[in-house]
C-alpha positions as CSV (number, residue, x, y, z in Angstrom):
1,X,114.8,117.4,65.9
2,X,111.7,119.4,64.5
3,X,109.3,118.7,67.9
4,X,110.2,121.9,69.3
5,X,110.0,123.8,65.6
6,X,113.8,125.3,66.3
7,X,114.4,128.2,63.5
8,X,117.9,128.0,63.6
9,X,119.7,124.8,63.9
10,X,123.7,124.2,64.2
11,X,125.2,121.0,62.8
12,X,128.7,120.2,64.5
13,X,130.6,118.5,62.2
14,X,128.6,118.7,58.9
15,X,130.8,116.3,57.1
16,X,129.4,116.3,53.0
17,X,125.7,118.2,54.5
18,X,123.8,115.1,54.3
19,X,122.3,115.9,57.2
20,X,121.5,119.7,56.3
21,X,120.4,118.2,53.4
22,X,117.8,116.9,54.7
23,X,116.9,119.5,57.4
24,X,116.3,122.3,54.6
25,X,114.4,119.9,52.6
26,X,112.2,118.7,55.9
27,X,111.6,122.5,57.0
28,X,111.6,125.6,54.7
29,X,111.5,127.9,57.4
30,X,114.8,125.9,59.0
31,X,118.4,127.8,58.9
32,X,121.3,125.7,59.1
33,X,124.8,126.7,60.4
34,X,127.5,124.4,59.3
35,X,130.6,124.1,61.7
36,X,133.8,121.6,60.1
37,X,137.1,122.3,58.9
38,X,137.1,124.0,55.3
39,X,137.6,121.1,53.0
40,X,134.6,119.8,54.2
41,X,132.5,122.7,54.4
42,X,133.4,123.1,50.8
43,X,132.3,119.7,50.2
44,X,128.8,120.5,52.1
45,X,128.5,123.8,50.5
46,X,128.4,122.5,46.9
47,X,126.4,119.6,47.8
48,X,123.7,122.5,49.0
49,X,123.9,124.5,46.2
50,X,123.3,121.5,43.9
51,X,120.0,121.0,45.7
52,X,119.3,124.6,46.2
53,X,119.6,124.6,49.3
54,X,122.6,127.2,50.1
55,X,121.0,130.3,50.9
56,X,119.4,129.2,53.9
57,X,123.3,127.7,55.6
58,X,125.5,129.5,56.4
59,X,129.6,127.7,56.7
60,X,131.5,128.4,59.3
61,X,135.0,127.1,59.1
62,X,135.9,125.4,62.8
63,X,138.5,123.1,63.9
64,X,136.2,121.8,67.0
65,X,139.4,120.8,69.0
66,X,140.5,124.2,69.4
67,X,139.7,125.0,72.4
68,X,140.4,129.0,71.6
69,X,137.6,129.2,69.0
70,X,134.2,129.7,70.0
71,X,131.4,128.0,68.3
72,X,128.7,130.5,66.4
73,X,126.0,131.6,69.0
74,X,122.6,132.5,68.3
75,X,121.1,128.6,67.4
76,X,118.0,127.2,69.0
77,X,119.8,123.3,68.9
78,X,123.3,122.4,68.1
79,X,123.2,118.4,66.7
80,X,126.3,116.7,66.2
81,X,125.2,114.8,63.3
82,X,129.1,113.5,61.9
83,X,131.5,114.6,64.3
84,X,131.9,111.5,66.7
85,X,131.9,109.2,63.6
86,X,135.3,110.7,63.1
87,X,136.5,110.0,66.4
């Protein structure tokens, strides 16, 4: 994920923020957008703020099979590190 030393990084389907979790913690200089529905954003976001983690994610609320709503631009990578687990 880090090869390419992406700044800003896009997890589809963030689930609890495991996975951000442990982005923020690999790279300091990493920003993380969240994209899932809002209970589980709300899960992620407090598991970041336990570790400190928050002010460098940023939540957006997305139900991905809505083909209307557009996904936050501006991300070197998007990863898709929990959303086919759920399919």
């Amino acid at each position: 994920m880090f090869e390419r030393n992406p700044k800003k990084i896009l997890d589809i389907g963030a689930n609890t923020g495991k996975w951000a979790t442990a982005c923020l913690q690999y790279n300091k200089d990493v920003e993380l957008g969240l994209v899932d529905l809002q209970i589980q954003l709300n899960v992620a976001k407090k598991n970041l703020e336990d570790a400190g983690l928050a002010s460098r994610a940023t939540f957006n609320p997305h139900n991905i099979l809505d083909n209307s709503l557009k996904l936050p631009e501006g991300y070197d990578v998007m990863f898709m590190s929990q959303f086919l687990d759920c399919f």
